[in-house]
C-alpha positions, 0 to 999 in steps of 0.5 A: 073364274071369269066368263068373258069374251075377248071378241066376236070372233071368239064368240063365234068360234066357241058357237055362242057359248062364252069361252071360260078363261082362267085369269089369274091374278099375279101378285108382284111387287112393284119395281119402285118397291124392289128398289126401296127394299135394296137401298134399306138393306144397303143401308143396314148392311154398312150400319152392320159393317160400320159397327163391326169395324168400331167394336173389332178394329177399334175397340181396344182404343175405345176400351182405352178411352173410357179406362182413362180417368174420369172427373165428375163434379157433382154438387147437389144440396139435399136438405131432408127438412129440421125437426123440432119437439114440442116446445120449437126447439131444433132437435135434428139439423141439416148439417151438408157434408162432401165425399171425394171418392177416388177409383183407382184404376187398374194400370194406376202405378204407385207413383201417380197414386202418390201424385194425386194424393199430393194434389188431393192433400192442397184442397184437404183436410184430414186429421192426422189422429186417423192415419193408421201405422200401416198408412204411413208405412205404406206412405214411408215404402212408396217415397222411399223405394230404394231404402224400402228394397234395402231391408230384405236381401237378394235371397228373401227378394228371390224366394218370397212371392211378392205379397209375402215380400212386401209384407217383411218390408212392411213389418221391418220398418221401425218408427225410426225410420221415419 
């Protein structure tokens, strides 16, 4: 409470004794900050809109995008140092080796599988004592689609599911068809 006199007129008719006016102390937010308070929320209402639409309308192109293969090239020495014995003589050495690894990726059909081996065989070295019978079945189903339908009939192509079907071509190829 404040004990105040707006004027003389007031103290006189209040006969000399002070008025007693409440003031109360209104606390409003300045106009200037109403308005920065509009413009932030205009603001992360389009960022909100903006990210709906990037996820909901266009995010099967996106998931498309980053499906599609991606080249990394990474070089990287990492010598872990020489041991030697007693006498100075080299027991362990460094010896750097590179991987390529390869993920094929879901929709990846067996013919560009078969395209990218092809391209990868230019730059690599393999020994061939590795290469399993499997491996060149599969190899032997993959160029040879046709002759690999042939060895099971319409009836075993209609009852087997796929995986047992595939599986009778892989055991009824004989090392003379290669």
């Amino acid at each position: 409470m404040i004990l105040c006199y707006d004027s003389w007129e007031d103290q006189e008719m209040s006969g000399g004794r002070p008025m007693i006016k409440e003031k109360i102390k209104k606390t409003h937010v300045p106009f200037r900050l109403n308005i920065l308070f509009l413009f932030v929320f205009l603001l992360f209402s389009v960022l909100i809109l903006r990210l709906g639409m990037i996820q909901i309308v266009q995010g099967e192109d996106f998931e498309r995008i980053s499906e599609q293969t991606e080249n990394v090239t990474a070089k990287s020495s990492a010598p872990r140092g020489k041991m030697y014995d007693r006498y100075g003589r080299v027991l362990v050495d460094n010896e750097p080796t590179f991987t390529l690894t390869y993920i094929r990726n879901q929709n990846t059909t067996q013919q560009e599988r078969l395209e990218v081996a092809r391209k990868l065989a230019r730059f690599i070295e393999m020994d061939t004592d590795k290469v399993t019978e499997r491996d060149l079945k599969d190899f032997w189903i993959i160029t040879r689609p046709e002759e690999a339908k042939a060895k099971l009939s319409d009836e075993e192509w209609g009852e087997l599911e796929s995986q047992k079907a595939y599986q009778l071509q892989i055991d009824r190829i004989k090392e003379e068809d290669s």
